[in-house]
C-alpha atoms as an extended CHARMM CRD file, in Angstrom:
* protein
*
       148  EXT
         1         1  UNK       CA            -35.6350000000      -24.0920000000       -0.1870000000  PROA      1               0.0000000000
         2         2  UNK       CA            -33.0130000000      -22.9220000000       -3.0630000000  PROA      2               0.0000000000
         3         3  UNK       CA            -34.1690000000      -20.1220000000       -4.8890000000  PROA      3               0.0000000000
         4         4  UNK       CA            -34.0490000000      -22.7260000000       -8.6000000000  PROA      4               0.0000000000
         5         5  UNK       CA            -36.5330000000      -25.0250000000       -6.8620000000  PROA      5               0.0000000000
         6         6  UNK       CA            -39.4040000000      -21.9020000000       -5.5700000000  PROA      6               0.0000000000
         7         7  UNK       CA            -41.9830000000      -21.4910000000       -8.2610000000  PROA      7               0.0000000000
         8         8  UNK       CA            -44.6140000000      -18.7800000000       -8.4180000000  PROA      8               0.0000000000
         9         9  UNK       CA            -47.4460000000      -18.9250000000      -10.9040000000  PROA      9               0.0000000000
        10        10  UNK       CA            -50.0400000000      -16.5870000000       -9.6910000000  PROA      10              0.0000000000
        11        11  UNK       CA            -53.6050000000      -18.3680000000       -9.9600000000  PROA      11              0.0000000000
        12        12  UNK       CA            -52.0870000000      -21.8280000000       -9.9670000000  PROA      12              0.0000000000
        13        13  UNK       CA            -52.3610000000      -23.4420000000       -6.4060000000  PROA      13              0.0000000000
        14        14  UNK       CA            -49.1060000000      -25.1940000000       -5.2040000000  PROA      14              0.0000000000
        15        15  UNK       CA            -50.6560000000      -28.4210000000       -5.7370000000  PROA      15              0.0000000000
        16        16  UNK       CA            -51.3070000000      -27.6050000000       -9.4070000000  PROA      16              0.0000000000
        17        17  UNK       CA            -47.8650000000      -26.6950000000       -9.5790000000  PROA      17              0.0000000000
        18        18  UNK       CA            -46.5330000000      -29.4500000000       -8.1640000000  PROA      18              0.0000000000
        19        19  UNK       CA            -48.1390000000      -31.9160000000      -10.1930000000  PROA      19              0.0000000000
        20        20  UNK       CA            -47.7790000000      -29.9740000000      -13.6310000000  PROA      20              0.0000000000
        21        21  UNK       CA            -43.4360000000      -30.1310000000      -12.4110000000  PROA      21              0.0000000000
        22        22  UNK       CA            -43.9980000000      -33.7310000000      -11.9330000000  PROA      22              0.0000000000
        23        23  UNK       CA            -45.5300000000      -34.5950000000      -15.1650000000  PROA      23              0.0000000000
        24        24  UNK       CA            -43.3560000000      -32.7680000000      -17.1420000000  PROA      24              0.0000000000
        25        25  UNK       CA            -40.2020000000      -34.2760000000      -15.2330000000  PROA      25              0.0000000000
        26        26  UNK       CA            -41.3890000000      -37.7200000000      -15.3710000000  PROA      26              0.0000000000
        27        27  UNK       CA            -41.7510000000      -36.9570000000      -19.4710000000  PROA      27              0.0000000000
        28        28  UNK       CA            -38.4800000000      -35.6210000000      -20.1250000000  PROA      28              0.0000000000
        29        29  UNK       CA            -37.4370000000      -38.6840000000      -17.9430000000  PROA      29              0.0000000000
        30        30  UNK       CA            -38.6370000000      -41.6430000000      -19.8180000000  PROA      30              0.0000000000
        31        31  UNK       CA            -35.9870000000      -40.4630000000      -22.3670000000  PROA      31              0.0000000000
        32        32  UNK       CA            -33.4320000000      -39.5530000000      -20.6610000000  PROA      32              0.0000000000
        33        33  UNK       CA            -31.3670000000      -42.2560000000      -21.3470000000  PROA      33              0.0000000000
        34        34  UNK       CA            -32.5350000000      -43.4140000000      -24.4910000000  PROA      34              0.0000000000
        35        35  UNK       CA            -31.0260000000      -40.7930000000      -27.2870000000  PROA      35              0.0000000000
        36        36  UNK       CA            -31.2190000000      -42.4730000000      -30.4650000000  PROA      36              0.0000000000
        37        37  UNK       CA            -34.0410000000      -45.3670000000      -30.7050000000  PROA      37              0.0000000000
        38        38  UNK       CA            -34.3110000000      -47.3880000000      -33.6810000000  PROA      38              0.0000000000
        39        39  UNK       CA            -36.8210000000      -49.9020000000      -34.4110000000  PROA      39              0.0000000000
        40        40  UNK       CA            -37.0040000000      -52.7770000000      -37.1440000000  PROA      40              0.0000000000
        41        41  UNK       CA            -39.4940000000      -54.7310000000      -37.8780000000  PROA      41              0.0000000000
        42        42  UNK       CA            -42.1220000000      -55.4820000000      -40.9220000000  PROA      42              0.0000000000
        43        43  UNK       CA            -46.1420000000      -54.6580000000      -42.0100000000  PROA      43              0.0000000000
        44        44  UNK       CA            -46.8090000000      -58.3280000000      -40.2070000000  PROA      44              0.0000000000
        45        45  UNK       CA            -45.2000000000      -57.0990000000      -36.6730000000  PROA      45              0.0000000000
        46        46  UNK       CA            -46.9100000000      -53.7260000000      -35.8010000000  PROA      46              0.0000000000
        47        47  UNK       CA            -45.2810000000      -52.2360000000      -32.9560000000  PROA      47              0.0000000000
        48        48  UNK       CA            -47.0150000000      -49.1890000000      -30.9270000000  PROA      48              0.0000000000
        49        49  UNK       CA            -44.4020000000      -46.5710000000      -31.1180000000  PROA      49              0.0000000000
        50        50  UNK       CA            -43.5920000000      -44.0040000000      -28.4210000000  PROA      50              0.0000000000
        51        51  UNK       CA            -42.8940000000      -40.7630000000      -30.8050000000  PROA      51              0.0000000000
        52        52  UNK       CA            -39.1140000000      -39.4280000000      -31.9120000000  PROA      52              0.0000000000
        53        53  UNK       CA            -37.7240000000      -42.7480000000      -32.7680000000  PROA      53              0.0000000000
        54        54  UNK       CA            -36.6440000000      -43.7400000000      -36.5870000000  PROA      54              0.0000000000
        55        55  UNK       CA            -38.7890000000      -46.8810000000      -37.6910000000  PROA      55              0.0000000000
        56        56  UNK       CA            -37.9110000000      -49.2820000000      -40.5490000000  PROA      56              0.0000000000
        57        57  UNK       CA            -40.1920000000      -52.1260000000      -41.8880000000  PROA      57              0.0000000000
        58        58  UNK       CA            -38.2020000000      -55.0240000000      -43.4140000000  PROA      58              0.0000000000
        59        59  UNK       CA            -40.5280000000      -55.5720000000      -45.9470000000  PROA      59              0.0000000000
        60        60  UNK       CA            -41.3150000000      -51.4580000000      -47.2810000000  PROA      60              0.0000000000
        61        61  UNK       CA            -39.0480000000      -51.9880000000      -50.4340000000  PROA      61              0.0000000000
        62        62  UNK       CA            -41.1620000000      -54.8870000000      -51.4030000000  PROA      62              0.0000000000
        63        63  UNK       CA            -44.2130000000      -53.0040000000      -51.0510000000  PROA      63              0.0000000000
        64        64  UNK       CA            -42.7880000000      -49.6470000000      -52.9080000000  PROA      64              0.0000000000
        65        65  UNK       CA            -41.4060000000      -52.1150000000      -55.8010000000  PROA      65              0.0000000000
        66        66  UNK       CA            -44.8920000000      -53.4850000000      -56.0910000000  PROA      66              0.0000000000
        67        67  UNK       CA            -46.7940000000      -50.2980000000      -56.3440000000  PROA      67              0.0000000000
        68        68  UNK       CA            -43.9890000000      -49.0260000000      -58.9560000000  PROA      68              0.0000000000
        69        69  UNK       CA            -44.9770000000      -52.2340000000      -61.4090000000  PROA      69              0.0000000000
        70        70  UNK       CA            -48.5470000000      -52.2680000000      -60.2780000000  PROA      70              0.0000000000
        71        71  UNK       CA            -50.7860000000      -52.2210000000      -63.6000000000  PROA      71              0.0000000000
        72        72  UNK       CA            -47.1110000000      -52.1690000000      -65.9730000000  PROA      72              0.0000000000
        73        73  UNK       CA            -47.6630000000      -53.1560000000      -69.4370000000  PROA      73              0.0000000000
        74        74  UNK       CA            -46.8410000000      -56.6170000000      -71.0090000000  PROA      74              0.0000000000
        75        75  UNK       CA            -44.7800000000      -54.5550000000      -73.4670000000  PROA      75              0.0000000000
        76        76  UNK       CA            -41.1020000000      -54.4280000000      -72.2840000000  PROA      76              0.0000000000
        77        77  UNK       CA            -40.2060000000      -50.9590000000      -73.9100000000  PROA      77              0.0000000000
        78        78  UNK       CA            -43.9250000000      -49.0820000000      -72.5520000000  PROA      78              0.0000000000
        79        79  UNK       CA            -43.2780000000      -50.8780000000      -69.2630000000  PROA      79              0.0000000000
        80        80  UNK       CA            -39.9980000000      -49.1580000000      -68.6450000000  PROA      80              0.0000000000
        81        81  UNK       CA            -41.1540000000      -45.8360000000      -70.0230000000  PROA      81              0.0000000000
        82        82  UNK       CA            -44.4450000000      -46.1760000000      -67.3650000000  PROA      82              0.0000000000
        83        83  UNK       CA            -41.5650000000      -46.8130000000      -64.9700000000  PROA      83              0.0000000000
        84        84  UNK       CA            -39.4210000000      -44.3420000000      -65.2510000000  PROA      84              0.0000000000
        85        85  UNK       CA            -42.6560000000      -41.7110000000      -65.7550000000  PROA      85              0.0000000000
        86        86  UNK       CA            -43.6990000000      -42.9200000000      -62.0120000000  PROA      86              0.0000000000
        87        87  UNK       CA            -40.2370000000      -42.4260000000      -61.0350000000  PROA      87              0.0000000000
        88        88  UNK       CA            -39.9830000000      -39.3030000000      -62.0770000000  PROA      88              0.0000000000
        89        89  UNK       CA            -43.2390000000      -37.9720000000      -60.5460000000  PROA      89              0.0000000000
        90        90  UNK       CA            -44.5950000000      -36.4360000000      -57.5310000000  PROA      90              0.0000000000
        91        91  UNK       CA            -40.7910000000      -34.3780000000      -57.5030000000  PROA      91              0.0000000000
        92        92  UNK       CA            -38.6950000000      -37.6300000000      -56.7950000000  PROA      92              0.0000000000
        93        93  UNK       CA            -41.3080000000      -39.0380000000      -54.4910000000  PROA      93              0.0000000000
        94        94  UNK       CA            -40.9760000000      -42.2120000000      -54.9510000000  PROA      94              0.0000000000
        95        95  UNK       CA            -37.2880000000      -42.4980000000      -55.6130000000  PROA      95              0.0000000000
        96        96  UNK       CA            -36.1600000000      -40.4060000000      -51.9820000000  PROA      96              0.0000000000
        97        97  UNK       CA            -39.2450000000      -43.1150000000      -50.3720000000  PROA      97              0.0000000000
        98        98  UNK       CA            -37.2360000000      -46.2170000000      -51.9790000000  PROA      98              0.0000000000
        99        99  UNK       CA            -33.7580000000      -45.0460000000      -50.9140000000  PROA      99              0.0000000000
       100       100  UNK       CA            -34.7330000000      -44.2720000000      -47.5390000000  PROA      100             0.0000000000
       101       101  UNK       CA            -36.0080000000      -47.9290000000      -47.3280000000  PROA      101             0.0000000000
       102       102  UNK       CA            -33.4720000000      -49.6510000000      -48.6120000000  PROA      102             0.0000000000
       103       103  UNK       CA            -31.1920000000      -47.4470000000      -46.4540000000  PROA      103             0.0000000000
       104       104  UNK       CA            -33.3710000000      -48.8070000000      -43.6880000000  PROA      104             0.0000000000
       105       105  UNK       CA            -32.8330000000      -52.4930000000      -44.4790000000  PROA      105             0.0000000000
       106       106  UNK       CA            -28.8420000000      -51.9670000000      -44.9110000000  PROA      106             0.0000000000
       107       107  UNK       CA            -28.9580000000      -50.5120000000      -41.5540000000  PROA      107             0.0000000000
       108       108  UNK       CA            -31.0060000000      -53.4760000000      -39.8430000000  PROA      108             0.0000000000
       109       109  UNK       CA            -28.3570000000      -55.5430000000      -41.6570000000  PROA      109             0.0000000000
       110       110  UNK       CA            -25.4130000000      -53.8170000000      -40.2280000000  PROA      110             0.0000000000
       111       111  UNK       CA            -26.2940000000      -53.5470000000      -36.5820000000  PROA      111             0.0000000000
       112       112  UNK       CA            -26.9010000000      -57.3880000000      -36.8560000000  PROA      112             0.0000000000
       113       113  UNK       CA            -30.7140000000      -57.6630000000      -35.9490000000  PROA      113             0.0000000000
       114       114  UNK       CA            -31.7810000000      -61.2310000000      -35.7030000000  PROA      114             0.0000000000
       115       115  UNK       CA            -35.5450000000      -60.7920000000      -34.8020000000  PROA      115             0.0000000000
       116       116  UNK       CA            -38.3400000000      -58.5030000000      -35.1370000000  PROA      116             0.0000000000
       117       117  UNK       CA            -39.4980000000      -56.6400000000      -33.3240000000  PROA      117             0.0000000000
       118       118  UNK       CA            -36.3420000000      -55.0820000000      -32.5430000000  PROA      118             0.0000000000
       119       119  UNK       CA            -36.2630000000      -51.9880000000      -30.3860000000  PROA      119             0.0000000000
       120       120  UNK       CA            -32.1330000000      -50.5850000000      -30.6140000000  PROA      120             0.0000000000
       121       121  UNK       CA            -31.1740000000      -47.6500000000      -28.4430000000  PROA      121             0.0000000000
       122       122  UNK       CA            -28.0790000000      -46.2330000000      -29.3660000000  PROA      122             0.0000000000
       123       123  UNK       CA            -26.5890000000      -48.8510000000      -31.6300000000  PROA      123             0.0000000000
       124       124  UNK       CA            -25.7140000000      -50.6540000000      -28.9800000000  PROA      124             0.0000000000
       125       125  UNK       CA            -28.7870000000      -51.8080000000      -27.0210000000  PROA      125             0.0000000000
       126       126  UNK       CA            -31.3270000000      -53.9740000000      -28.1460000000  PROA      126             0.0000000000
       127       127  UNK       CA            -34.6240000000      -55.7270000000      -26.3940000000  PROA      127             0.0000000000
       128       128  UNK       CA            -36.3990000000      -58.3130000000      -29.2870000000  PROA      128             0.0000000000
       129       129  UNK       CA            -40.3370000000      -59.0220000000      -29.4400000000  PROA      129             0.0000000000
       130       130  UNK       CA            -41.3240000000      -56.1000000000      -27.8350000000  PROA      130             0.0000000000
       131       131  UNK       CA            -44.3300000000      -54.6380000000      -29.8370000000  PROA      131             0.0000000000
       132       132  UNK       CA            -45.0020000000      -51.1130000000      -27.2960000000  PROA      132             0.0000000000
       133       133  UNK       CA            -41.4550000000      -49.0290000000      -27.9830000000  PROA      133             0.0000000000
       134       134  UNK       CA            -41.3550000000      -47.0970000000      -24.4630000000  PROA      134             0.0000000000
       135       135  UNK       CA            -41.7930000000      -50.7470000000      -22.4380000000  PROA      135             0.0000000000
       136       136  UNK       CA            -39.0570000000      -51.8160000000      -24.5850000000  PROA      136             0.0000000000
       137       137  UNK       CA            -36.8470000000      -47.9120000000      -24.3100000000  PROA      137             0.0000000000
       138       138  UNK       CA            -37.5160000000      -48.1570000000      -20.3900000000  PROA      138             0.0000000000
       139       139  UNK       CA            -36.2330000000      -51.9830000000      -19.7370000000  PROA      139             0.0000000000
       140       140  UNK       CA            -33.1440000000      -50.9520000000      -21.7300000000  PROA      140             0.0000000000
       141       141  UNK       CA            -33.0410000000      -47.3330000000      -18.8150000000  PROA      141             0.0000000000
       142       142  UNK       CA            -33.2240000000      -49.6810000000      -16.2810000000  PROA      142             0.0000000000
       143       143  UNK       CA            -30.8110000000      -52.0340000000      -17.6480000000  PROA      143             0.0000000000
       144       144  UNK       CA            -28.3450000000      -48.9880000000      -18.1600000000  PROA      144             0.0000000000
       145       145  UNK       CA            -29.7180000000      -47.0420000000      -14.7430000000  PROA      145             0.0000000000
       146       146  UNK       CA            -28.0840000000      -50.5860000000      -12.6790000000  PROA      146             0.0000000000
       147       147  UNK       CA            -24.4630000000      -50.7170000000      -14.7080000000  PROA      147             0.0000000000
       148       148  UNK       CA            -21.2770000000      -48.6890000000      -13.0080000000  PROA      148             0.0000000000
């Protein structure tokens, strides 16, 4: 046996070992092809995500809009300054929370995304209606795994 593939742990039986190498490689596995996963979809569509991938909901900037005018004043002068006061709190909170939304929905936009749930890997793949993120991540692998 190569020298790379002998591993020693004193106290751990080879069978511990063994198992322990196979978790860990089938975990570093189930992302081996998938480097950049991107999910869209909205607070109606709840998807079960996987961990490391970049989700956007369709709908946050509606949401984030509504709690910025929630409670606003009739008057149009005391609504802005309440505005701009809510803006301006929590060190830009709220402002780096809308932009990153927005950004979100732009990016949906411009890789074309027709239906939600959409799981993308690499801005090029895409499986639709797929709620659980690593079923979706692992029939785009297998897709890849069987193309020259």
């Amino acid at each position: 046996m190569p020298d790379f593939l002998s591993i020693s742990l004193p106290g751990w039986p080879a069978p511990c070992i063994a198992t322990a190498t196979t978790a860990v490689l089938t975990a570093l596995s189930a992302g081996a092809f998938a480097a950049d996963v991107l999910v869209v979809t909205d607070s109606h569509h709840p998807v079960k995500p996987m961990g490391g991938e970049r989700i956007i909901e369709l709908d946050q900037p509606a949401r984030i809009e509504a709690e910025l005018s929630a409670g606003l004043p009739t008057d149009p002068g005391q609504a802005t300054a309440l505005a701009r006061q809510r803006l301006s709190g929590g060190q830009g909170d709220l402002q780096r929370r809308m932009r990153r939304a927005y950004q979100g929905v732009a990016d949906a936009w411009s890789l074309g995304i027709a239906k939600i749930p959409a799981v993308v890997v690499d801005r090029r793949y895409v499986v639709y209606g797929e709620p659980d993120v690593a079923r979706a991540v692992a029939r785009i692998d297998a897709y890849r795994s069987g193309q020259p």
